[in-house]
PQR file with spaces between the fields and no chain letter, atoms N, CA, C, O and H, PARSE charges and radii, in Angstrom:
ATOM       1  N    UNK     1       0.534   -2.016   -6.281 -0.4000 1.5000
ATOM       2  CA   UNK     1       0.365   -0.608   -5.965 -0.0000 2.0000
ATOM       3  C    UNK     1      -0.762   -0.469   -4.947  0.5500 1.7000
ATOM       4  O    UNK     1      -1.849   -1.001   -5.177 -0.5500 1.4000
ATOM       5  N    UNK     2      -0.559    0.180   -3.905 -0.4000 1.5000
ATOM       6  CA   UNK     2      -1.560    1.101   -2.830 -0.0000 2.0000
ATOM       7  C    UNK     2      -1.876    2.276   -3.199  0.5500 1.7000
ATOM       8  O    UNK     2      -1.150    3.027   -3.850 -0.5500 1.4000
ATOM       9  H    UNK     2       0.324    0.612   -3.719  0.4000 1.0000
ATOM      10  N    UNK     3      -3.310    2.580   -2.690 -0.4000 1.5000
ATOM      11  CA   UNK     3      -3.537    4.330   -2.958 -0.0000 2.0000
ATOM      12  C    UNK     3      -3.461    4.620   -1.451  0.5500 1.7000
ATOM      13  O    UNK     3      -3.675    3.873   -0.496 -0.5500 1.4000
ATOM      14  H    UNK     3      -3.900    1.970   -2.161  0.4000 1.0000
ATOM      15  N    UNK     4      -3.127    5.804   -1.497 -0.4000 1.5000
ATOM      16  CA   UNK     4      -3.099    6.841   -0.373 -0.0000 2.0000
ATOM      17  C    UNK     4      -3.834    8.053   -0.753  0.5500 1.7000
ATOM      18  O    UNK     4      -4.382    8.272   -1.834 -0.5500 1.4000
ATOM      19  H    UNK     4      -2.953    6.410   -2.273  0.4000 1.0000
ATOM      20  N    UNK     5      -3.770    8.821    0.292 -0.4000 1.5000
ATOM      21  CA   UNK     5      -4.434   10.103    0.009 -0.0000 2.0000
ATOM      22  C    UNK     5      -3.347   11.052    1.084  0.5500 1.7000
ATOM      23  O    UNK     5      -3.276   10.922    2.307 -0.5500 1.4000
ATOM      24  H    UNK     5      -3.324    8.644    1.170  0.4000 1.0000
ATOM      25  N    UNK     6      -2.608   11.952    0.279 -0.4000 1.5000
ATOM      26  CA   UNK     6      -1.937   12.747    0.709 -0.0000 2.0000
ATOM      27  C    UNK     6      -2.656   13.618    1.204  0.5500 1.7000
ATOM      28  O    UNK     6      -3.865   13.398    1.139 -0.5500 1.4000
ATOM      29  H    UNK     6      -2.665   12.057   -0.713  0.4000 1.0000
ATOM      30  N    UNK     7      -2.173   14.979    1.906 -0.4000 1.5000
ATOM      31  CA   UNK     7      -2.774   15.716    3.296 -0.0000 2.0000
ATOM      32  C    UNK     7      -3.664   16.841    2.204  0.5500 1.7000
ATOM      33  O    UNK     7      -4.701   17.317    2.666 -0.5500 1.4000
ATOM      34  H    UNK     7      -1.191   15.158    1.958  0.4000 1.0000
ATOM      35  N    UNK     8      -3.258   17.236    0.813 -0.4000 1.5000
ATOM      36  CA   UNK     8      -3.911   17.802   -0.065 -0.0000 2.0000
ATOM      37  C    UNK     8      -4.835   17.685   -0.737  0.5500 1.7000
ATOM      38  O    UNK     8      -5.216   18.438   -1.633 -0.5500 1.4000
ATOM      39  H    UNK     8      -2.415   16.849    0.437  0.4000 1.0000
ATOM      40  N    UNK     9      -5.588   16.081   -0.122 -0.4000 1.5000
ATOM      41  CA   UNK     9      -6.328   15.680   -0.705 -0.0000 2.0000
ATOM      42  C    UNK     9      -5.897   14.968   -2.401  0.5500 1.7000
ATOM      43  O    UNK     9      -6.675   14.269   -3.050 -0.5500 1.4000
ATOM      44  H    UNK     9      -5.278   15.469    0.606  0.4000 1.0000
ATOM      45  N    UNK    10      -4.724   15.301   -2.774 -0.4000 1.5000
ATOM      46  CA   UNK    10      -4.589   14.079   -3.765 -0.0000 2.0000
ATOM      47  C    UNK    10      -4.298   12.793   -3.382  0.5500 1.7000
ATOM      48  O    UNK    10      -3.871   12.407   -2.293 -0.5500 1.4000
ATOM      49  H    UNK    10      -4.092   15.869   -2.247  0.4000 1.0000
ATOM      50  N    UNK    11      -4.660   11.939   -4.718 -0.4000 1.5000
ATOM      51  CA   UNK    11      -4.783   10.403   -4.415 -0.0000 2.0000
ATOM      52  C    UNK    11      -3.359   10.291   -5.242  0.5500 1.7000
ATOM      53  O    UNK    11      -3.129   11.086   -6.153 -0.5500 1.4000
ATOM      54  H    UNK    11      -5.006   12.252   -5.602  0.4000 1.0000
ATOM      55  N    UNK    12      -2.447    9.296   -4.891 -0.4000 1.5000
ATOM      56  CA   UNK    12      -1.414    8.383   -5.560 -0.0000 2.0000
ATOM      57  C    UNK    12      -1.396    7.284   -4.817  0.5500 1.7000
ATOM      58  O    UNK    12      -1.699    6.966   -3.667 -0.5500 1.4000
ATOM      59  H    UNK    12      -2.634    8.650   -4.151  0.4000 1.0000
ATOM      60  N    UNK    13      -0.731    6.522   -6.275 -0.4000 1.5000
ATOM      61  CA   UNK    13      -0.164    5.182   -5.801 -0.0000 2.0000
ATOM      62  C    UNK    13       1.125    4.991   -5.596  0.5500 1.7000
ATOM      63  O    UNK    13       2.035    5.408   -6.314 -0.5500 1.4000
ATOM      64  H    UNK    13      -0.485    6.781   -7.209  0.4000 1.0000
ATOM      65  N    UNK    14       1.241    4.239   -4.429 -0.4000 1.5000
ATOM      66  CA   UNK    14       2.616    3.705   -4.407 -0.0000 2.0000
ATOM      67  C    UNK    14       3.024    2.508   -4.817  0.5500 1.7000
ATOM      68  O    UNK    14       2.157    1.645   -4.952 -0.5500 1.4000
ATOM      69  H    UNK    14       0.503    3.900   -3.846  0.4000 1.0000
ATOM      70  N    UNK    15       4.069    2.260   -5.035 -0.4000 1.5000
ATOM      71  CA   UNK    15       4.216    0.603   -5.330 -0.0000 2.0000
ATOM      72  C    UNK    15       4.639    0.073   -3.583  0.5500 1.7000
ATOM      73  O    UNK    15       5.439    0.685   -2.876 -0.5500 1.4000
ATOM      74  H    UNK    15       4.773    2.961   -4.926  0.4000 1.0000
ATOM      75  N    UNK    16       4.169   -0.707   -3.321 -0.4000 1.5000
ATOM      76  CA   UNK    16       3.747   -1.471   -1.802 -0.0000 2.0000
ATOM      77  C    UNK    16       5.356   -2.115   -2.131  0.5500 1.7000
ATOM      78  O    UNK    16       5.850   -2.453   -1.055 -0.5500 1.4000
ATOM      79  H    UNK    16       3.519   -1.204   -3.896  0.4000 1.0000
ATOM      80  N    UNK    17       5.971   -2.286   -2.887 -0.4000 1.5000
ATOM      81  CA   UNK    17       7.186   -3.388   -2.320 -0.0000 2.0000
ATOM      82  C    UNK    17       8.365   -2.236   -2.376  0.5500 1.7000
ATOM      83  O    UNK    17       9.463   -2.702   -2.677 -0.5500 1.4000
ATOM      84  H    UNK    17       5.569   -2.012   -3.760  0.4000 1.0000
ATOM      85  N    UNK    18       8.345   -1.326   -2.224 -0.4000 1.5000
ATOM      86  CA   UNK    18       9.308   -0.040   -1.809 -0.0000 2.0000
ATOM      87  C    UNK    18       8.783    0.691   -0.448  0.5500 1.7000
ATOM      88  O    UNK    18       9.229    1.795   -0.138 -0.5500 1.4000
ATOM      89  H    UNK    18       7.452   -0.947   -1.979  0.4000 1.0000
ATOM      90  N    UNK    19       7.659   -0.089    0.473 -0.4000 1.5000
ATOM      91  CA   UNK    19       7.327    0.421    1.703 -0.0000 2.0000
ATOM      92  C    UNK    19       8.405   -0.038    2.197  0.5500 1.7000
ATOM      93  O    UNK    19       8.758   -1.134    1.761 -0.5500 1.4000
ATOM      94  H    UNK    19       7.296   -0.986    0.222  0.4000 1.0000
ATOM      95  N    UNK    20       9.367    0.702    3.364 -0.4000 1.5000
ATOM      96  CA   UNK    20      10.256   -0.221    4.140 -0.0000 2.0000
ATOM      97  C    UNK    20       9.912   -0.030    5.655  0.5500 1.7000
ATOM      98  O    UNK    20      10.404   -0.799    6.481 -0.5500 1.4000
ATOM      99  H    UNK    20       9.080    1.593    3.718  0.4000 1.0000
ATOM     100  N    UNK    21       8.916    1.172    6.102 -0.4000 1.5000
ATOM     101  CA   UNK    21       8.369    1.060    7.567 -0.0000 2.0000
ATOM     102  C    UNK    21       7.271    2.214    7.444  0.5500 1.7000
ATOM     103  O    UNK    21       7.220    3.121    6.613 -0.5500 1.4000
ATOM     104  H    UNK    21       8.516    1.796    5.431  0.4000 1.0000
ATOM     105  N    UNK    22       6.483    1.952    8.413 -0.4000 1.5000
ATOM     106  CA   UNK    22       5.559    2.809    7.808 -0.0000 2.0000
ATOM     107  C    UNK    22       4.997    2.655    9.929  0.5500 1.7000
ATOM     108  O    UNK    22       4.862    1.674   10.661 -0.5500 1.4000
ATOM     109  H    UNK    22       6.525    1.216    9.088  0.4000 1.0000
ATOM     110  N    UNK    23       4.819    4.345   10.198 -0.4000 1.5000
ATOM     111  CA   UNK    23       4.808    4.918   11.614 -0.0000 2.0000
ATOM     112  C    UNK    23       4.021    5.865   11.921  0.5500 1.7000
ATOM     113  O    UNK    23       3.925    6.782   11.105 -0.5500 1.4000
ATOM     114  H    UNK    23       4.929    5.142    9.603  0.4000 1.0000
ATOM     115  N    UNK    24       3.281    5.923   13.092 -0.4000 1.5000
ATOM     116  CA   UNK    24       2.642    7.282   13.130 -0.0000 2.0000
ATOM     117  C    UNK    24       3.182    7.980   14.072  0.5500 1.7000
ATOM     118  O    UNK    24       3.833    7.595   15.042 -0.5500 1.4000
ATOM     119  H    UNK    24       3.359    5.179   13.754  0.4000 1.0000
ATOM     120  N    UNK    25       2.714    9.639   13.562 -0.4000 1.5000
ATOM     121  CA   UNK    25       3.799   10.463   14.235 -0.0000 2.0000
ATOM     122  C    UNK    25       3.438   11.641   15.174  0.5500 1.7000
ATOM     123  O    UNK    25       4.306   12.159   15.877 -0.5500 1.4000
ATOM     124  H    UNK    25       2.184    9.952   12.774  0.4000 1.0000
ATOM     125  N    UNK    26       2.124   12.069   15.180 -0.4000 1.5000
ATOM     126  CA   UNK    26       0.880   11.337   14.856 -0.0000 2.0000
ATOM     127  C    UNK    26       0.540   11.189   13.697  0.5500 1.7000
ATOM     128  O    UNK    26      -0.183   10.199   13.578 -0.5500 1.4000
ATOM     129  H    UNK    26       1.419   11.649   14.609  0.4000 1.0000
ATOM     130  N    UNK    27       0.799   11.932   12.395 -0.4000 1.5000
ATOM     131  CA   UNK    27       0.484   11.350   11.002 -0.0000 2.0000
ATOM     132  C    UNK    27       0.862   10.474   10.471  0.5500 1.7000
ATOM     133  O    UNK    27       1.897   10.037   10.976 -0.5500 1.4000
ATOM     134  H    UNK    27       1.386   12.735   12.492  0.4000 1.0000
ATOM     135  N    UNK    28       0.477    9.892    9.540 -0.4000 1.5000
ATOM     136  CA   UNK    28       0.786    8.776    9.458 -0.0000 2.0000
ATOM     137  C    UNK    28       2.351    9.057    8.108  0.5500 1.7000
ATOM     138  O    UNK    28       2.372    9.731    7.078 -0.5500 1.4000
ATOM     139  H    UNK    28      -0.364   10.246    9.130  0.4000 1.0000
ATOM     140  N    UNK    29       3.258    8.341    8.652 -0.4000 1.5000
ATOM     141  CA   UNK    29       4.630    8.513    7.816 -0.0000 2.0000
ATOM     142  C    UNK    29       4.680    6.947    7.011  0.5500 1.7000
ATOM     143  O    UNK    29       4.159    5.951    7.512 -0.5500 1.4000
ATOM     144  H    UNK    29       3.241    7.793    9.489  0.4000 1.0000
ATOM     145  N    UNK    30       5.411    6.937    5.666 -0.4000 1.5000
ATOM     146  CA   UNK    30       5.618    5.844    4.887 -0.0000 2.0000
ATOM     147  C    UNK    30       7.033    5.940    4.497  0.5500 1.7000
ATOM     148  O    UNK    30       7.365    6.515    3.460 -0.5500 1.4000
ATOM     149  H    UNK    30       5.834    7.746    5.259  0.4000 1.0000
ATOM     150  N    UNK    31       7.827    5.426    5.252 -0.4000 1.5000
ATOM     151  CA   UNK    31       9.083    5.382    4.576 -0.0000 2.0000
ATOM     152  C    UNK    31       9.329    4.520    3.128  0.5500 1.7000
ATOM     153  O    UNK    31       8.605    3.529    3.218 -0.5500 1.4000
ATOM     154  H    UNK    31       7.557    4.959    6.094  0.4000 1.0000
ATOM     155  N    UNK    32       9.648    4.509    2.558 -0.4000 1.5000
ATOM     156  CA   UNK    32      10.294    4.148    0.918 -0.0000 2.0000
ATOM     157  C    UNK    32      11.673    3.695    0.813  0.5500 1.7000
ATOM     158  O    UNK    32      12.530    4.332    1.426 -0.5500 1.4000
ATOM     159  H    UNK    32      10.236    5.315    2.484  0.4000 1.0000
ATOM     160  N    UNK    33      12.050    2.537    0.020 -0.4000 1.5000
ATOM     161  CA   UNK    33      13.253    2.129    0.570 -0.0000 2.0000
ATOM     162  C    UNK    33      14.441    3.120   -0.519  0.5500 1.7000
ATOM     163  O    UNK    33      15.671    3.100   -0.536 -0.5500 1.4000
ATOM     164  H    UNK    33      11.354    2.020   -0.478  0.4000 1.0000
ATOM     165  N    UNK    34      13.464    3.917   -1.335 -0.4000 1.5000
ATOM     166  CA   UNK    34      14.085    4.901   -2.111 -0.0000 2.0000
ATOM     167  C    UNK    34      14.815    5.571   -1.355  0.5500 1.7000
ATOM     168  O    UNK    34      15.921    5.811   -1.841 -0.5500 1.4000
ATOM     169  H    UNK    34      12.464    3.933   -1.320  0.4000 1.0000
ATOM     170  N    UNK    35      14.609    6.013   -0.237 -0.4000 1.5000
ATOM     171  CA   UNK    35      15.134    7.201    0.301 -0.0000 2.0000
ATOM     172  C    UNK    35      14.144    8.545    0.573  0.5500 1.7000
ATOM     173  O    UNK    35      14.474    9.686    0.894 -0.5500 1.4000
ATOM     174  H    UNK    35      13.711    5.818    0.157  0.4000 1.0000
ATOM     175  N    UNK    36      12.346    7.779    0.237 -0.4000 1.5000
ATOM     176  CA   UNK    36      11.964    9.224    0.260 -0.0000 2.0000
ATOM     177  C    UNK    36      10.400    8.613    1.563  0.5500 1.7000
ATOM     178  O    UNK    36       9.765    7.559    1.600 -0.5500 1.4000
ATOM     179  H    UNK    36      12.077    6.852   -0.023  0.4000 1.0000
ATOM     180  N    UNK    37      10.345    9.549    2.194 -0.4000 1.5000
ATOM     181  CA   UNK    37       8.604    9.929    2.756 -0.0000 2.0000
ATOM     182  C    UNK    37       7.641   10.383    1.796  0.5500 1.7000
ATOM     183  O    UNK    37       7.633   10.949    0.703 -0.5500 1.4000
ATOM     184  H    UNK    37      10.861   10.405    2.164  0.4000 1.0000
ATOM     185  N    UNK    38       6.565    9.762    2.905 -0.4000 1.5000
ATOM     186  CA   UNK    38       5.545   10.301    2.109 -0.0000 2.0000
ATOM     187  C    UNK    38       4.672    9.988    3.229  0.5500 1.7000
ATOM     188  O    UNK    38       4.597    8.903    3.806 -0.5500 1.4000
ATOM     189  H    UNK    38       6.571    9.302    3.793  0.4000 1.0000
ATOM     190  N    UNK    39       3.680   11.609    3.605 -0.4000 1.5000
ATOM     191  CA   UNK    39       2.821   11.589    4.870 -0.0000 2.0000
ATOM     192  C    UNK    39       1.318   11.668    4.326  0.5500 1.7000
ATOM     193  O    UNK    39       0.887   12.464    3.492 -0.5500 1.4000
ATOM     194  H    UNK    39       3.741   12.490    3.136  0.4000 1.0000
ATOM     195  N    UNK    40       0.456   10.410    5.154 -0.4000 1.5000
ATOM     196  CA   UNK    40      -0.889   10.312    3.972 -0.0000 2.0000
ATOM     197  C    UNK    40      -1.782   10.420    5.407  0.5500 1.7000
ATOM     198  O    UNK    40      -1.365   10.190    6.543 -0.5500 1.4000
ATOM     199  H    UNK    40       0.807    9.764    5.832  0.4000 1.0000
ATOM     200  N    UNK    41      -2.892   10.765    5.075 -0.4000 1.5000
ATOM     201  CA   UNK    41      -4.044   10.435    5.600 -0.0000 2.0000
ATOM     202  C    UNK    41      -4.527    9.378    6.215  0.5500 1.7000
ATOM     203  O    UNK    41      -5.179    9.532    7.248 -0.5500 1.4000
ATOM     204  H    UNK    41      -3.230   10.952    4.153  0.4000 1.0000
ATOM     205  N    UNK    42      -4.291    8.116    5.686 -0.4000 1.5000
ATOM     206  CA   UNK    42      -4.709    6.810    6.364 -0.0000 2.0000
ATOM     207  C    UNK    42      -4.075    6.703    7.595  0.5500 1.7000
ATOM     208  O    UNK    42      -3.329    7.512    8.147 -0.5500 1.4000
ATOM     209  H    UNK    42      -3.762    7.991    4.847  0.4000 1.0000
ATOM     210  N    UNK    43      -4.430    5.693    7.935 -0.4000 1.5000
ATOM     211  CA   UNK    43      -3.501    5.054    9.788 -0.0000 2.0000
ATOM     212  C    UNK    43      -2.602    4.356    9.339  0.5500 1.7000
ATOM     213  O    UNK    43      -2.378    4.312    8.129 -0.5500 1.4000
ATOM     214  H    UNK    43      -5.036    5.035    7.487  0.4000 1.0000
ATOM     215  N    UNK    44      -1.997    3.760   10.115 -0.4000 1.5000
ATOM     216  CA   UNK    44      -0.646    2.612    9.679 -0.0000 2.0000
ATOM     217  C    UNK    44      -1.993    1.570    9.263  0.5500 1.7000
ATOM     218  O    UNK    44      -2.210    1.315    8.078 -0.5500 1.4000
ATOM     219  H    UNK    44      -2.179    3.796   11.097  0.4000 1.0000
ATOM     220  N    UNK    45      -2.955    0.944   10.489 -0.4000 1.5000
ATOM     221  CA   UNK    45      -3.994    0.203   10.212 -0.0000 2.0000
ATOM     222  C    UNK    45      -4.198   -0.317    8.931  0.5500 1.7000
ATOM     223  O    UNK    45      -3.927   -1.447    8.525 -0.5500 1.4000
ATOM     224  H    UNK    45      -2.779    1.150   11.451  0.4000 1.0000
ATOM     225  N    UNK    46      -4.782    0.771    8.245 -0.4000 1.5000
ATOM     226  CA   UNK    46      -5.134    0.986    6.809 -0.0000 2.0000
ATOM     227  C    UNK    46      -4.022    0.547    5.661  0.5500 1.7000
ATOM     228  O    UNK    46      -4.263   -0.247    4.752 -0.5500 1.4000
ATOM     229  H    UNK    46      -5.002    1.689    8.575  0.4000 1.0000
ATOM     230  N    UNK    47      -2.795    1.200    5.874 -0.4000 1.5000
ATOM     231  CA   UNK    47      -1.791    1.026    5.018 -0.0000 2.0000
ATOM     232  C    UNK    47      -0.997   -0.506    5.398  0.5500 1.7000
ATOM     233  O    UNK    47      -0.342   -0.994    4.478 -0.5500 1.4000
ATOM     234  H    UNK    47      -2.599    1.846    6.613  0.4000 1.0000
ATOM     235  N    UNK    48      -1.028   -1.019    6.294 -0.4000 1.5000
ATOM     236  CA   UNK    48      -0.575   -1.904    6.833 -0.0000 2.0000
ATOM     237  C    UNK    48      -1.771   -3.212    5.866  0.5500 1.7000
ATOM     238  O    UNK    48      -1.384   -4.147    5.164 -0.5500 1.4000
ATOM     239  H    UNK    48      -1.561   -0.622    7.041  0.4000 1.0000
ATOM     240  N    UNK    49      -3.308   -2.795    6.192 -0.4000 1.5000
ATOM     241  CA   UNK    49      -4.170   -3.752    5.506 -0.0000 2.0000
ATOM     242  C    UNK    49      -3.930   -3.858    4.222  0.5500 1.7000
ATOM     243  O    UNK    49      -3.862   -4.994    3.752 -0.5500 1.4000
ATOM     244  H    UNK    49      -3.622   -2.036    6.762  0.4000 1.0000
ATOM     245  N    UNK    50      -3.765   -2.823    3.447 -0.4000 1.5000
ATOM     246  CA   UNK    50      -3.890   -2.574    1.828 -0.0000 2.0000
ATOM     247  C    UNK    50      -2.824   -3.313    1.839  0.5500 1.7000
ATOM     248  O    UNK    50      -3.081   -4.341    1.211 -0.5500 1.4000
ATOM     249  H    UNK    50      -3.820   -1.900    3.828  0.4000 1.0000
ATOM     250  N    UNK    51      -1.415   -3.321    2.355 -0.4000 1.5000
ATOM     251  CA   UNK    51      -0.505   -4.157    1.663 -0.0000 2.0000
ATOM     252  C    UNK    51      -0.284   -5.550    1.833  0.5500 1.7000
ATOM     253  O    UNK    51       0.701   -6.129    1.375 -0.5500 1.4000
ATOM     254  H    UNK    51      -1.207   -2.486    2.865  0.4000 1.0000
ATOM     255  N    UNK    52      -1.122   -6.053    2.436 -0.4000 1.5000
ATOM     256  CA   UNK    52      -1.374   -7.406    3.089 -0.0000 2.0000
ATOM     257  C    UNK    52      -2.202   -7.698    2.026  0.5500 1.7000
ATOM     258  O    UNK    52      -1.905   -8.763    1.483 -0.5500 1.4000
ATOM     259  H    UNK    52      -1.922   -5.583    2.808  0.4000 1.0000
ATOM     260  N    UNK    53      -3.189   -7.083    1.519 -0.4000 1.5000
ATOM     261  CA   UNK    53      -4.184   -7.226    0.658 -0.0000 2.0000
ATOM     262  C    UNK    53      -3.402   -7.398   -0.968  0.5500 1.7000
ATOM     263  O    UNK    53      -3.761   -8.001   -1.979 -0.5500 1.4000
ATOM     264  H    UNK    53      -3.430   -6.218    1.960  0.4000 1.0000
ATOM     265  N    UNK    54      -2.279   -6.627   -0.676 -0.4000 1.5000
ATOM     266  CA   UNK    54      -1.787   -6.387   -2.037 -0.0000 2.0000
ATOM     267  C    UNK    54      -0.651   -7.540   -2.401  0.5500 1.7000
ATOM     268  O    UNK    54      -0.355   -7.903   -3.539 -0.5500 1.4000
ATOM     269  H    UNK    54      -1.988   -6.137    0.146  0.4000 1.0000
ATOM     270  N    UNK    55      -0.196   -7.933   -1.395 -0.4000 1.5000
ATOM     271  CA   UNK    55       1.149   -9.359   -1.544 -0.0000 2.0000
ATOM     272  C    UNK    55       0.075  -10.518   -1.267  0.5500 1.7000
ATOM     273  O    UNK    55       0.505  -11.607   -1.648 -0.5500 1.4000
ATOM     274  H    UNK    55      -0.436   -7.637   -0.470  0.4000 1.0000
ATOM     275  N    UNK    56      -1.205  -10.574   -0.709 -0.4000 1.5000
ATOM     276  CA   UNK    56      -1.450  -12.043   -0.707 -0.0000 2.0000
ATOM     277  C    UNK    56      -2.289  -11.912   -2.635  0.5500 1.7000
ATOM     278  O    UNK    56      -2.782  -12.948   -3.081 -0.5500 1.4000
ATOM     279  H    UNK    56      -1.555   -9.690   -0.400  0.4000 1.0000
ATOM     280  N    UNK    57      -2.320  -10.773   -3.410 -0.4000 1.5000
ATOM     281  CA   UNK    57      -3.135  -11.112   -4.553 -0.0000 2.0000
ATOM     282  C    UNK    57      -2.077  -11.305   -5.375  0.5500 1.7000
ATOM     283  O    UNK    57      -2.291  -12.054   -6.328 -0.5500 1.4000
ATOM     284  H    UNK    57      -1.919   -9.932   -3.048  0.4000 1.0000
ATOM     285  N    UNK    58      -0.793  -10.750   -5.251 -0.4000 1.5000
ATOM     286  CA   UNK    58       0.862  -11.163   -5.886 -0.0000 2.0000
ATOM     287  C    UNK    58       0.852  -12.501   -6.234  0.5500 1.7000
ATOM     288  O    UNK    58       1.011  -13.161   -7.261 -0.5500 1.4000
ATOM     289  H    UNK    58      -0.619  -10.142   -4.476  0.4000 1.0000
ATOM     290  N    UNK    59       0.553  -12.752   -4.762 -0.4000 1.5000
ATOM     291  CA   UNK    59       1.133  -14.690   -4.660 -0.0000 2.0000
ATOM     292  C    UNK    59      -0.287  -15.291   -5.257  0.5500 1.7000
ATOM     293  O    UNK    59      -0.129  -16.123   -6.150 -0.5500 1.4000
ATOM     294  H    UNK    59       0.424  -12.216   -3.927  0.4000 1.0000
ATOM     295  N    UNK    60      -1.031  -15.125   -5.057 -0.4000 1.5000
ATOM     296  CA   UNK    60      -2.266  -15.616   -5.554 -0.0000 2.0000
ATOM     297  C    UNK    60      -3.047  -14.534   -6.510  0.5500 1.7000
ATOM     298  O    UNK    60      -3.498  -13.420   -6.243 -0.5500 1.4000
ATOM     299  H    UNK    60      -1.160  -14.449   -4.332  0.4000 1.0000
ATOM     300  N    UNK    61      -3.035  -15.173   -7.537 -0.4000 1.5000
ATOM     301  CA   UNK    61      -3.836  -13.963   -8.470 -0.0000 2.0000
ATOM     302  C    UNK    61      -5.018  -14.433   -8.834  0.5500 1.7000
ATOM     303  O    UNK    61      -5.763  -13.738   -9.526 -0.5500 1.4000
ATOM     304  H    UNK    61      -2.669  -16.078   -7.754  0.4000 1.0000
ATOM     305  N    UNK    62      -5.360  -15.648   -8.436 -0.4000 1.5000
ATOM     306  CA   UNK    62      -6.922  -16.357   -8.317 -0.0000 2.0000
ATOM     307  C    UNK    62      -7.748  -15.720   -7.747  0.5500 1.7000
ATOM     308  O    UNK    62      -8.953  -15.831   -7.972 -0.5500 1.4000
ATOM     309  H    UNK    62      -4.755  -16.212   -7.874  0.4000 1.0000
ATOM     310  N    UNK    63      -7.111  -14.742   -6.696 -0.4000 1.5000
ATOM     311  CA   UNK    63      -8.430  -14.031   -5.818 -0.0000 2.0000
ATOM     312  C    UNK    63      -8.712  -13.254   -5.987  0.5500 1.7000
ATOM     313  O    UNK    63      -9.652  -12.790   -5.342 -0.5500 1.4000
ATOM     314  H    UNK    63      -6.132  -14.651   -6.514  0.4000 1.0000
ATOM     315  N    UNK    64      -7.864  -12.287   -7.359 -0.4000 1.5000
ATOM     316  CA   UNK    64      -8.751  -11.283   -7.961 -0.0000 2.0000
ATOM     317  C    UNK    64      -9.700  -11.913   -9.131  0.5500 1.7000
ATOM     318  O    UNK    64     -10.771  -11.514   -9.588 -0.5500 1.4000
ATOM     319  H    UNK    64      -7.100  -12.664   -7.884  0.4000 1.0000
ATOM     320  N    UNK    65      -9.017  -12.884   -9.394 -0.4000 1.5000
ATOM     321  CA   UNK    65      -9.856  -13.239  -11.253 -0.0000 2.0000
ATOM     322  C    UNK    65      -9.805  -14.480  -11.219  0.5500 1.7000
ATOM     323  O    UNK    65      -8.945  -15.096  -11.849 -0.5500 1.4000
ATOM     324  H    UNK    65      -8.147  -13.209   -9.023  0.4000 1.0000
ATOM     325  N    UNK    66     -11.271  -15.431  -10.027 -0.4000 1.5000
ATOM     326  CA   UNK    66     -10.838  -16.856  -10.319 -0.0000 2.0000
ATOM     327  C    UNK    66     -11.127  -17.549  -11.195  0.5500 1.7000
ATOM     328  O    UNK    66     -11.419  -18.705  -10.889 -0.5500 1.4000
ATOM     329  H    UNK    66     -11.970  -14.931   -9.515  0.4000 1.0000
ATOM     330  N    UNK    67     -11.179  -17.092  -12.879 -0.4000 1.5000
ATOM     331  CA   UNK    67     -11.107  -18.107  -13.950 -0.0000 2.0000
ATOM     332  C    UNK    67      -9.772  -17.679  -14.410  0.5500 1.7000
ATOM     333  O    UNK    67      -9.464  -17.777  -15.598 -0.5500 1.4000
ATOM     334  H    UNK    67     -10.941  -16.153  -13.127  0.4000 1.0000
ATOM     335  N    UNK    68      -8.778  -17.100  -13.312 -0.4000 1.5000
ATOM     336  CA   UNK    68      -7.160  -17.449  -14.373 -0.0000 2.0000
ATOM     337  C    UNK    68      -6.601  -18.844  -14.128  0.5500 1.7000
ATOM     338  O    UNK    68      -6.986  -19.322  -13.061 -0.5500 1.4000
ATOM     339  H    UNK    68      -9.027  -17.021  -12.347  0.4000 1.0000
ATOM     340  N    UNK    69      -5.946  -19.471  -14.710 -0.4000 1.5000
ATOM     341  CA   UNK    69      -5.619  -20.717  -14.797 -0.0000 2.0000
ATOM     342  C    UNK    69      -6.828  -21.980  -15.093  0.5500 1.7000
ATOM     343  O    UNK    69      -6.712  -23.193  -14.919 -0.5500 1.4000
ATOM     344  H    UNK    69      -5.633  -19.083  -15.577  0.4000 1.0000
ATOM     345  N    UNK    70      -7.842  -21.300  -15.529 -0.4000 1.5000
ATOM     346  CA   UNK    70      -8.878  -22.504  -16.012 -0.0000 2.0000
ATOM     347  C    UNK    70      -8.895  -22.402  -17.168  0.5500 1.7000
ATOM     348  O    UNK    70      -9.345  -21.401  -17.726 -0.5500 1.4000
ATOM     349  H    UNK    70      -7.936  -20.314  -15.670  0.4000 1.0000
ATOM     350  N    UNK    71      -8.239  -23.766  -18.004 -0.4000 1.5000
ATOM     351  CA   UNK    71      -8.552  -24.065  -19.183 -0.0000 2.0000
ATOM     352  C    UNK    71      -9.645  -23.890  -20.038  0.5500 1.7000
ATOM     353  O    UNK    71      -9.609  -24.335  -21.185 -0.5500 1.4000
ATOM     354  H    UNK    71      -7.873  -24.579  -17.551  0.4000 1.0000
């Protein structure tokens, strides 16, 4: 999951593996492979980092908590 901050100032999360393109318009747009938008505050930049951030801790979960897998 990513947080965003919608234009109302609320915060949600999305789940990052239902992003399917994400554009600015100039706002920043998040397509969903649901079928739905969602226009946030951040840059692509930002949303683009968080989910890079969020699939390399998927594949590796050592780099949030490195005593998992120590006996």
């Amino acid at each position: 999951m990513i947080k965003v901050t919608l234009f109302d100032n609320q915060e949600m999360f999305i789940n990052a593996d239902l992003i399917e393109s994400v554009k600015s318009t100039p706002d920043t747009v998040i397509s969903l492979t649901i079928n739905k938008t969602i226009m946030v505050k951040e840059t692509v930049e930002e949303i683009v980092r968080e989910f890079i951030v969020y699939k390399q801790l998927m594949h590796n979960p050592g780099l949030l908590n490195p005593d998992l897998g120590q006996g």
